[in-house]
MARGU-932656 format. One record per residue: residue in three letters; x, y, z of N, C-alpha, C in turn. Coordinates in steps of 0.001 Angstrom, whole numbers, padded with zeros to 6 digits, always signed. Layout:
alaXYZXYZXYZ ...
//
This chain:
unk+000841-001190+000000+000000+000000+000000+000875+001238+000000 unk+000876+001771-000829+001615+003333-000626+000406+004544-000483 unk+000659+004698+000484-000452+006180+001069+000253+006665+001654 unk+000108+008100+001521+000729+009316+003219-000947+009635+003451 unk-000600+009278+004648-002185+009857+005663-001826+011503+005966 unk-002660+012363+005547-002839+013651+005853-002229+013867+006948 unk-003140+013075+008443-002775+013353+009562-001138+013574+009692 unk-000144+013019+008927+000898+013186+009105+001329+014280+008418 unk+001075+014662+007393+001498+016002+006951+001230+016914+007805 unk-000100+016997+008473-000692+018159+009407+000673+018123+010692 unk+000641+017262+010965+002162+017104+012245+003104+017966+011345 unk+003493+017117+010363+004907+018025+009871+005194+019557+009770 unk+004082+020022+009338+003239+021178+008968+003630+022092+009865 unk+003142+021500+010911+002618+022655+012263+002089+023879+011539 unk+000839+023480+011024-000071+025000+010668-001535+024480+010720 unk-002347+025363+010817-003762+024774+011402-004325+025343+010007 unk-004150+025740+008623-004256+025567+007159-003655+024745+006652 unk-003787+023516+006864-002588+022436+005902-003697+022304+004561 unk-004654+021911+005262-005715+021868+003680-005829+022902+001887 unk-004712+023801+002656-005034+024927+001856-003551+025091+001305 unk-002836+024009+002339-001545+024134+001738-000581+025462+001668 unk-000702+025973+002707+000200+027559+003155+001369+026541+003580 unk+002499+027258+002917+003817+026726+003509+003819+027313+004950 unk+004555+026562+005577+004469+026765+007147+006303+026784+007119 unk+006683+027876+008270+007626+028203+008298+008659+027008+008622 unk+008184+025878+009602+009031+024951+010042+009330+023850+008697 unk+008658+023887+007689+008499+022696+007115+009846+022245+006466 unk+010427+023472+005804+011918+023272+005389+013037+022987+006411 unk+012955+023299+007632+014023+022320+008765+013317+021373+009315 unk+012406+020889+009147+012063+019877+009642+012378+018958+008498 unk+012314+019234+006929+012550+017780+006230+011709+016601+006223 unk+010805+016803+006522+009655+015545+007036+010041+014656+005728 unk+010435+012945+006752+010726+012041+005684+010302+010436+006009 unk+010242+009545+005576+009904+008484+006037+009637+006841+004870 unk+010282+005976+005129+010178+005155+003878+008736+005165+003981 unk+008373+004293+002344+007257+004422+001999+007244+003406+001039 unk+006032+002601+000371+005814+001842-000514+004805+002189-001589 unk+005027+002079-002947+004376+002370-003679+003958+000947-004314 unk+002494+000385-004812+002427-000607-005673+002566-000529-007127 unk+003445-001445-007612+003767-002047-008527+002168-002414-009451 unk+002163-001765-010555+001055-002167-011507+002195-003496-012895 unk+001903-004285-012460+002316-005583-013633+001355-005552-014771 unk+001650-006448-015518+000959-006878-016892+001279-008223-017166 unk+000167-009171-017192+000390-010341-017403+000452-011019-019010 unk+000664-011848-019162+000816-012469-020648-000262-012214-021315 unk-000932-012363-020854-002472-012519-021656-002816-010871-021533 unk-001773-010045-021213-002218-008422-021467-003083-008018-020263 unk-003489-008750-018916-004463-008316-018125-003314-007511-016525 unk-003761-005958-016934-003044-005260-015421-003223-006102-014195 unk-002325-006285-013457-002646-006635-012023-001632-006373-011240 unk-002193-006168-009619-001220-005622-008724-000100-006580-008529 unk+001139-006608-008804+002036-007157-008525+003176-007152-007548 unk+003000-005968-006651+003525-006292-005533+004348-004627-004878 unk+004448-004459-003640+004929-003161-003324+006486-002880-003325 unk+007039-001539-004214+008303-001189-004125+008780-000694-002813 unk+009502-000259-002739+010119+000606-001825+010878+001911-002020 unk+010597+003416-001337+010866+004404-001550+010804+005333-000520 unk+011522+006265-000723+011534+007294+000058+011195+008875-000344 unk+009752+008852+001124+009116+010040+001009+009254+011177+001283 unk+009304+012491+000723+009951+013440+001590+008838+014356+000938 unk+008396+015432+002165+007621+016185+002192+008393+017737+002488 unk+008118+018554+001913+009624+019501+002557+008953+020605+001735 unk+009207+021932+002171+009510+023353+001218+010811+023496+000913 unk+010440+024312-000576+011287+024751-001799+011739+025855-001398 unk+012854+026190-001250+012573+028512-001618+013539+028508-002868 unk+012781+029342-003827+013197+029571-005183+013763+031428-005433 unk+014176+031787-005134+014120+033436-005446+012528+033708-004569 unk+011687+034454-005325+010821+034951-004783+009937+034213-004086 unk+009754+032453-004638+008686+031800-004196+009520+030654-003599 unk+007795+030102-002535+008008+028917-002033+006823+028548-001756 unk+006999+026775-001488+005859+025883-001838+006376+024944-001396 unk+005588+024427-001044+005974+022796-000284+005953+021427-001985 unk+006373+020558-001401+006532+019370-002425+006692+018093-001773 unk+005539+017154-002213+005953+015697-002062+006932+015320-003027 unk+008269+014947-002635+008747+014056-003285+009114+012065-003229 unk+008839+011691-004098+009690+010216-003650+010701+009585-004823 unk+011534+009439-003767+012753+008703-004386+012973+007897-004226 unk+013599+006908-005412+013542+005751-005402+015266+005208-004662 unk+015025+003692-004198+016077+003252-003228+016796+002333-004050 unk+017748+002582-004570+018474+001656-005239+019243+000682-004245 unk+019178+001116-003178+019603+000019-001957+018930-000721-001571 unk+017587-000691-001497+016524-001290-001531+015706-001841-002341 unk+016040-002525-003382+014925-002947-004611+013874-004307-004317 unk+013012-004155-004937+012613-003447-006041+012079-002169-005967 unk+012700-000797-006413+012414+000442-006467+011920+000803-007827 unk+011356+002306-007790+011138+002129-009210+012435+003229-009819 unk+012141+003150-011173+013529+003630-011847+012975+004940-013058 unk+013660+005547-013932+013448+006665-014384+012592+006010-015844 unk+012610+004730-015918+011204+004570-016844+010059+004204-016636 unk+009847+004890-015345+008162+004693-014849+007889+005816-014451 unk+006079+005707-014304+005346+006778-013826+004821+006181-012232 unk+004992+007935-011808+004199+007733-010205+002552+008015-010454 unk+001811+006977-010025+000445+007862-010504+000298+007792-008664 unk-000931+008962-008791-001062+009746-007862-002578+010189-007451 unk-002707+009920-006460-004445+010559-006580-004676+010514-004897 unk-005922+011054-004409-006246+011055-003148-007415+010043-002882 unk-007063+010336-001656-008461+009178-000889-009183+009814+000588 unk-010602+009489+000520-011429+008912-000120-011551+009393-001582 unk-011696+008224-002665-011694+009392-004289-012689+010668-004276 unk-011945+011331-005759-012542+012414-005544-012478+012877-007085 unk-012223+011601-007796-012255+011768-009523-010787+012756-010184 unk-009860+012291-009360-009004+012958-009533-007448+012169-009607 unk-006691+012161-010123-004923+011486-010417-004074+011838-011770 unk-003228+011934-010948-001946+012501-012061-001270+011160-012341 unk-000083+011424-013349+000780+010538-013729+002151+011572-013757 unk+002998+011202-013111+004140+012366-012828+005653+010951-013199 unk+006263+012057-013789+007338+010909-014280+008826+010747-013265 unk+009222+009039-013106+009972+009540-012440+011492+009967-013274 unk+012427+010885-012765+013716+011449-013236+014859+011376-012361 unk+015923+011650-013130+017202+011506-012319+017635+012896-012438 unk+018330+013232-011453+018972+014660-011767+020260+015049-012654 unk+021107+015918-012600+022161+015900-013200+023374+016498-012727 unk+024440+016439-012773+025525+016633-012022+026038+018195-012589 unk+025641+018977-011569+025460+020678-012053+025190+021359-010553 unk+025716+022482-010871+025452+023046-009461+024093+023245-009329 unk+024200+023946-007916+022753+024555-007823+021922+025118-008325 unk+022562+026195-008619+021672+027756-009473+021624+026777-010930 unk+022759+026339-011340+022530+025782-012639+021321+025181-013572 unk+021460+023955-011944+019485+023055-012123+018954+023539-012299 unk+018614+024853-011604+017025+025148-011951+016973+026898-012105 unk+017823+027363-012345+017781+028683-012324+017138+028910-013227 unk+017339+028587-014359+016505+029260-016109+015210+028226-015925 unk+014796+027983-014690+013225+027557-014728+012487+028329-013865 unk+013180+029317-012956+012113+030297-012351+011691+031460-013140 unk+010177+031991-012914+009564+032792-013764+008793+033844-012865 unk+008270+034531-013413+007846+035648-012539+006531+035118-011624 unk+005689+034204-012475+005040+034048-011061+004900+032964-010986 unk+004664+031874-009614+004749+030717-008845+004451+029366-010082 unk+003294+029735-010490+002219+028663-011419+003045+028582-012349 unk+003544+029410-013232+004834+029178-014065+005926+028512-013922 unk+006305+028971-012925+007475+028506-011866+007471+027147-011782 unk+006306+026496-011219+005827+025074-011114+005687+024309-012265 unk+005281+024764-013295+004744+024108-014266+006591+023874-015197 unk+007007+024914-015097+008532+024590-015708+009212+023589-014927 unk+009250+023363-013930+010195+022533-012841+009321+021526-013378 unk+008164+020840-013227+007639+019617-013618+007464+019200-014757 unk+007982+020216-015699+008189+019954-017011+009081+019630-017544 unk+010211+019445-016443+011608+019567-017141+012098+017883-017530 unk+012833+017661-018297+013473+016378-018888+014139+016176-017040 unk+014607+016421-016631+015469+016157-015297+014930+016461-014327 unk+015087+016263-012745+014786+016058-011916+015731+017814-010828 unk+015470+018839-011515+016220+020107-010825+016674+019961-009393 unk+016185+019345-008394+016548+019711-007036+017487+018031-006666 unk+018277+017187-007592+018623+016151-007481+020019+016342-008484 unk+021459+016757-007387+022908+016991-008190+023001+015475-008624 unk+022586+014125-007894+023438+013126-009042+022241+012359-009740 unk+022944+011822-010796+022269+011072-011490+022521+009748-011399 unk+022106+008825-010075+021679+008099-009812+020681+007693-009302 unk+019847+008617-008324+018256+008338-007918+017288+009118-008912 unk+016389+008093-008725+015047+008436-009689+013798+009166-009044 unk+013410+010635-008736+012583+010942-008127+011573+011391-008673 unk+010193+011175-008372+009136+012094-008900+008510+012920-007772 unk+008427+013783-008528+007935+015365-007427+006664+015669-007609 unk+005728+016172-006666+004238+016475-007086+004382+017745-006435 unk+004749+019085-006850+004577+020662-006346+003107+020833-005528 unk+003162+021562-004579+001573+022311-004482+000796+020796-004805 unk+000561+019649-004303-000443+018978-004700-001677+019391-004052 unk-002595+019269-004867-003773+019774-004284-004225+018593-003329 unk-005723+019045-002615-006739+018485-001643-007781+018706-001664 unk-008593+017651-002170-010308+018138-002238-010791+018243-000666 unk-010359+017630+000413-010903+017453+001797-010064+017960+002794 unk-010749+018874+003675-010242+019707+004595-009771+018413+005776 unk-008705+018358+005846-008195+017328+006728-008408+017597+008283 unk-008942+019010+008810-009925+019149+010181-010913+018595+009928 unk-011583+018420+009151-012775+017627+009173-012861+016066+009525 unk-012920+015811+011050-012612+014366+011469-013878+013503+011242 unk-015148+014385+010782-015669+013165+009844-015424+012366+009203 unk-014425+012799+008426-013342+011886+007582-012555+011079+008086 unk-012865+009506+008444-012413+009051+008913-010695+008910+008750 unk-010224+008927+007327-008865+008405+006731-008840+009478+005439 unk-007951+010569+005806-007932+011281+004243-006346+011153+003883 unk-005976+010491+002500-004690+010031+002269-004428+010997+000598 unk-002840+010611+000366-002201+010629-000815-002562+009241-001777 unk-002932+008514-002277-002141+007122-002645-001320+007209-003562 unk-000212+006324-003788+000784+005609-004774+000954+004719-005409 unk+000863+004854-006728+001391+003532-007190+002664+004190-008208 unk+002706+002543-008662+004041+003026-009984+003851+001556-011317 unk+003743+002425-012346+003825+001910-013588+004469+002256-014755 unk+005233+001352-015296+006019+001459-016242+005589+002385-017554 unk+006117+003560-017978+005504+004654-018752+005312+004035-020012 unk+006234+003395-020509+005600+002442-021672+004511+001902-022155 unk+003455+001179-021177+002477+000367-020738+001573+001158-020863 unk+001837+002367-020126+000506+002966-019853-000679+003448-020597 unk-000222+003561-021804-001305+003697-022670-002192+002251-022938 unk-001735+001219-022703-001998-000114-023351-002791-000533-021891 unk-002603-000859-021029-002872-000680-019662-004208+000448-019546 unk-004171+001762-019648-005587+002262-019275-006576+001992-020703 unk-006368+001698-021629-007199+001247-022625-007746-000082-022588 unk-006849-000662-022054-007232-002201-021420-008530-002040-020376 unk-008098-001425-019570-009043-001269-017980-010547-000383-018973 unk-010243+000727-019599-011491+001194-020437-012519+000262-021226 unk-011798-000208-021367-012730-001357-022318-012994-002260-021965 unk-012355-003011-020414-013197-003663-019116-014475-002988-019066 unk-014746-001733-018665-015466-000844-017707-016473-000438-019527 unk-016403-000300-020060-017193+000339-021336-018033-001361-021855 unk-017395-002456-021846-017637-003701-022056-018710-004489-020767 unk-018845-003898-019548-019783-004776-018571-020270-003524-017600 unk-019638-002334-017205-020120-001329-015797-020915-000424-016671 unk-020645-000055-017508-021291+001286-018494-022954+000551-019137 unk-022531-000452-019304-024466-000806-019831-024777-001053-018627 unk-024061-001973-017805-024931-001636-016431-025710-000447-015961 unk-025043+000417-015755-025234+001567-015151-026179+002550-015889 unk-026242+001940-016971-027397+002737-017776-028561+001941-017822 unk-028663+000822-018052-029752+000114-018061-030453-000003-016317 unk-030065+000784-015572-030007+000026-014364-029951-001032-013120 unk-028907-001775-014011-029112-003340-013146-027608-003182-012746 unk-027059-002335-012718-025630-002056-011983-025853-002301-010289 unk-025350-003610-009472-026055-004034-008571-024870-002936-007285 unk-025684-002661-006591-024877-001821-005164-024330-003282-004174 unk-023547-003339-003861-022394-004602-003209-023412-004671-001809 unk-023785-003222-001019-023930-003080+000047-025518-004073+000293 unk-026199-003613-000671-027804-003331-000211-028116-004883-000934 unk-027388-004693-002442-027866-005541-002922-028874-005575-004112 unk-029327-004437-003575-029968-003965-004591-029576-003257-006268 unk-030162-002912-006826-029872-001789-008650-029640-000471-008048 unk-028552+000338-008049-028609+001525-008666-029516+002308-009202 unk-030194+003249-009317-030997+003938-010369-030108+003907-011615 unk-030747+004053-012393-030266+004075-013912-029471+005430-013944 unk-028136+005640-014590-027750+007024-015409-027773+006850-016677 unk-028315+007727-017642-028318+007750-018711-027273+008886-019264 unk-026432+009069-018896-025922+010313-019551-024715+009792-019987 unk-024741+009412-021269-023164+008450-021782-021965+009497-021047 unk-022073+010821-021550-020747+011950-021380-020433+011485-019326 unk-021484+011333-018874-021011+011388-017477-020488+009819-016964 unk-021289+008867-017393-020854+007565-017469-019332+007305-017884 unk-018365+007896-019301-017504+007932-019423-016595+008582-018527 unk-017142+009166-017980-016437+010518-016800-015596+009838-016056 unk-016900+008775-015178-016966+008527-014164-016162+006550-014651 unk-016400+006255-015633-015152+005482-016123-013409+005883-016039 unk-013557+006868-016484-011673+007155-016838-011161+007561-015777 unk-012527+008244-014584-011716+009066-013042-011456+007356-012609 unk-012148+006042-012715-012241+004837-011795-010912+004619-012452 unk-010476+004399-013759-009489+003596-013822-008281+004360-013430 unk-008094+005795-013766-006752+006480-013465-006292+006207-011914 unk-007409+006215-011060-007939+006027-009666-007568+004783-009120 unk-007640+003660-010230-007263+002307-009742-005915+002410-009697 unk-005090+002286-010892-003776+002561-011065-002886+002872-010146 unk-003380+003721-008982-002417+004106-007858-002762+003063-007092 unk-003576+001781-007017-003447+001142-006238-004541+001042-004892 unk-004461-000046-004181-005309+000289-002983-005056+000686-002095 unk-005398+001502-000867-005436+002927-000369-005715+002529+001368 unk-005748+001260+001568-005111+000822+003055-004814-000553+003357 unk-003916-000826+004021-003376-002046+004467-004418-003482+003883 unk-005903-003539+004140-006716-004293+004238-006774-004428+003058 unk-006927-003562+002013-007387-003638+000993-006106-004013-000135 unk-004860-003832+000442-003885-004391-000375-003650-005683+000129 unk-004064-006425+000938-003843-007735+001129-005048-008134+000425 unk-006171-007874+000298-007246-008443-000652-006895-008550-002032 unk-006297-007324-002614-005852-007360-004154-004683-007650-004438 unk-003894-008127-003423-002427-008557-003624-002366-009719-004949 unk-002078-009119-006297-001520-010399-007093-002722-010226-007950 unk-004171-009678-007811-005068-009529-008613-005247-008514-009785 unk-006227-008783-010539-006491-008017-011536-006864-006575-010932 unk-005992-005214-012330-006638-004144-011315-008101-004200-011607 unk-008189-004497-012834-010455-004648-013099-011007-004401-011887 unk-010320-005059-010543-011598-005627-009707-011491-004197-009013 unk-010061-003746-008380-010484-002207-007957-011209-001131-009074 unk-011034-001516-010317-011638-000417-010859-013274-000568-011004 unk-013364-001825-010455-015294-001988-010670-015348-001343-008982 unk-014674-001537-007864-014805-001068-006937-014989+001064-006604 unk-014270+001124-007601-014148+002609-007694-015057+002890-008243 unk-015148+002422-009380-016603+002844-010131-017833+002833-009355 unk-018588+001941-008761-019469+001673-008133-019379+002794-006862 unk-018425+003179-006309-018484+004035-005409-018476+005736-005738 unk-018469+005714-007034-018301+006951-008207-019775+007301-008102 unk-020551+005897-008778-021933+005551-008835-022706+006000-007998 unk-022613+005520-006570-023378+005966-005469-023384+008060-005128 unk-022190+008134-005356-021635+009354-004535-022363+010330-005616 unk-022695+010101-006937-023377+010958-008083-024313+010676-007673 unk-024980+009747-007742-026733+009576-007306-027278+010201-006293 unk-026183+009553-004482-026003+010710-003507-026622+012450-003689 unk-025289+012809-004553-025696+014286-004848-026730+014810-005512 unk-026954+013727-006652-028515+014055-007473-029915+014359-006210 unk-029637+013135-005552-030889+012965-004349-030877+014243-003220 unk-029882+014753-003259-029791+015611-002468-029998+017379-003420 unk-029661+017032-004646-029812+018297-005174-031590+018515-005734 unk-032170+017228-005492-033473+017236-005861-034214+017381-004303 unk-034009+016971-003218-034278+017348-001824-034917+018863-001933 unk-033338+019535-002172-033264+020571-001806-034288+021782-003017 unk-033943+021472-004373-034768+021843-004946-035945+022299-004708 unk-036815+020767-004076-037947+020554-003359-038639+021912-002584 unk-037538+021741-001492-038022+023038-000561-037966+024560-001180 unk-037786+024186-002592-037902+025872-003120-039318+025795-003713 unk-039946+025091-003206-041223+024924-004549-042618+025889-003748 unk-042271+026449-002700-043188+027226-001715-042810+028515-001303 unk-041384+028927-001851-040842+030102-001106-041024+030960-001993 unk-041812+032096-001805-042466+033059-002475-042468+034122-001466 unk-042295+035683-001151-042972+036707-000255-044008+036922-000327 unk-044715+036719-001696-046081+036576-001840-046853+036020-001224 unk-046369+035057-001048-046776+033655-000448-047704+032591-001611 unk-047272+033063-002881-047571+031824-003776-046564+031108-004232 unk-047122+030158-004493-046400+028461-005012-045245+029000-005668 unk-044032+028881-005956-043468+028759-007436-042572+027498-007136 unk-043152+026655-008026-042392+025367-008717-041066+025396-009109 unk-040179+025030-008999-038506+024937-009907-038483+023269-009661 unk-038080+023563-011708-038071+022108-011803-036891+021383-011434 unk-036907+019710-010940-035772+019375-010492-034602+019283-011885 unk-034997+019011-012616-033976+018755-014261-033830+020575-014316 unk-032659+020925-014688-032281+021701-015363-031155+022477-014499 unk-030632+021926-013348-028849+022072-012844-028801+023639-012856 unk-027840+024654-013147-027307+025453-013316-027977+026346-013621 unk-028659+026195-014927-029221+027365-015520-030672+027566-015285 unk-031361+026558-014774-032712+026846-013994-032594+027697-012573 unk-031350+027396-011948-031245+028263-010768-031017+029616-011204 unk-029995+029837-012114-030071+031050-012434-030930+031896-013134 unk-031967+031119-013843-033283+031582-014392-034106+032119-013556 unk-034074+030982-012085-034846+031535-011150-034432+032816-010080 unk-033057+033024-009979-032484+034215-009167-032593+035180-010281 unk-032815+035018-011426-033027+036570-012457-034379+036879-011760 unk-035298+035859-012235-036635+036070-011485-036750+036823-010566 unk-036109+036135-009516-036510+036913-008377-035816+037584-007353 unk-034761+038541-008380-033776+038810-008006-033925+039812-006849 unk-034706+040395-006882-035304+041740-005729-036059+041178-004185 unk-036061+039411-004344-036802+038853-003155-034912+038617-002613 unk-034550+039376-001575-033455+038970-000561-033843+037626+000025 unk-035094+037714+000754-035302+036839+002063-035146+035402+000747 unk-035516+035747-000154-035623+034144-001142-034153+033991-001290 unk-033721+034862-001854-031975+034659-002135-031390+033502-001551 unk-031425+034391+000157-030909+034057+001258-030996+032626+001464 unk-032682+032190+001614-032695+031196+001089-031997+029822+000817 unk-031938+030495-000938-031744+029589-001631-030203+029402-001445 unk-029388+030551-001104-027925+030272-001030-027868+029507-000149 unk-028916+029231+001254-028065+028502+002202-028565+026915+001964 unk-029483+026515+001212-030046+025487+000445-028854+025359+000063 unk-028152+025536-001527-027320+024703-002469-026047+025566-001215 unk-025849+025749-000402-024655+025256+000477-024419+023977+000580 unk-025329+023498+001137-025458+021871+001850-025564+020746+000629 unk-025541+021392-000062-025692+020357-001304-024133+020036-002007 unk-024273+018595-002312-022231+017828-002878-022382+018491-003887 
//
């Protein structure tokens, strides 16, 4: 299993904004570091992805200072003392947990034997986002003088979930690592799992829920169905996302996490539909007048805003309605 649990960044941190990702003054002497495992995505003969087993690497969480800017960075590097590590012809894929339809593929690199200013000087730019986007763009690995370790860096990674929020039981990084070669052959593989048996499911509605047992409601919306395909498989790819769940898929096909992701994609859209039609609901009476007005549940975005043109001069409705689609995913 390769995950960093939030909770540990928030320690390293020492800042009560980690969610928001403000560099915190301690973070660069502190160095926050700690081995770590990333899973191994294999490919079997017969062409089918499966988890094949965890590398070993080292995590380091730390701020940058560049000239004007600074920013914190996960990095991990690979252990050539330790193998099986991964090496500069693979990708780190990357995503958070609980999902959130979201993962990168970041490559790993070796650095080069050059001074300091050298690495990376003609990659700072006037402002930060630039700044970032050149350093992760680069053929080499800038903050790494030899070229023997293989590191991939994720700048500024973002966070969909405020990690104070201890509702959340477990909010993580996950890791995996796959050979950059593959990867096209590999997520087209897993697509055409998921387009071949979850996608007519899920439209026809007999896409069965694990929990209840029961069907799903039907989605019909191919564009969102595909959506919610390509976030499951990029999503699988990093692997499973705690101890329990990598001893279950140890050696298996990724298919089976990606029908797992999917299905939990499934619920969490329907979730929000049910809740954005709830809420709808209670607008179907709020008038100063005190007559009816209806808003229909179909029409998302631009029916709300049809209806605040409407009734743009009713505050108390506003008010309202803003604190309605607050509460709504």
């Amino acid at each position: 299993m390769g995950a960093f649990d939030l909770a540990e960044l928030e320690a390293y941190t020492d800042t009560d904004d980690v969610a928001r990702y403000a560099p915190s003054s301690k973070v660069g002497s502190v160095s926050a570091h700690r081995d770590a495992e990333v899973m191994r995505i294999g490919v079997g003969d017969d062409g089918e992805p499966f988890f094949e087993g965890e590398e070993t690497v080292d995590l380091y969480a730390l701020e940058h200072n560049i000239g004007p800017h600074a920013w914190w960075r996960l990095e991990m590097r690979a252990r050539p003392d330790a193998p099986p590590t991964p090496n500069e012809r693979d990708d780190l894929v990357f995503t958070e947990y609980p999902w959130r339809g979201s993962a990168s593929f970041v490559p790993f690199r070796k650095g080069r034997n050059r001074g300091e200013h050298e690495r990376y000087e003609h990659l700072i730019q006037d402002d930060l986002a630039t700044t970032l986007a050149a350093i992760e763009a680069s053929d080499y690995e800038p903050f790494q003088s030899s070229g023997r370790l293989a590191v991939a860096g994720i700048s500024s990674p973002t966070m969909s979930y405020d990690i104070r929020n201890r509702q959340t039981k477990r909010i993580a990084y996950v890791f995996g690592v796959l050979e950059r070669a593959r990867r096209e052959a590999v997520t087209e593989h897993l697509m055409s799992f998921v387009r071949r048996t979850l996608l007519p499911a899920a439209k026809a509605g007999k896409l069965v829920n694990p929990y209840t047992h029961g069907s799903y409601r039907k989605i019909e919306d191919d564009e969102l169905l595909e959506e919610l395909a390509n976030d499951s498989v990029r999503e699988a790819l990093a692997g499973p996302a705690t101890p329990r769940k990598s001893e279950k898929y140890a050696g298996q096909p990724v298919s089976l996490l990606v029908d797992d992701i999917f299905r939990y994609h499934v619920q969490r859209n329907l979730d929000a539909r049910r809740q954005r039609e709830q809420a709808m609901a209670k607008l179907m009476s709020q008038s100063k007048d005190g007559d009816v007005m209806t808003l229909p549940v179909e029409g998302g975005a631009e029916a709300i805003e049809a209806l605040l043109r409407e009734r743009k001069d009713d505050v108390r409705f506003r008010r309202k309605l803003a604190a309605l689609l607050s509460r709504m995913v």
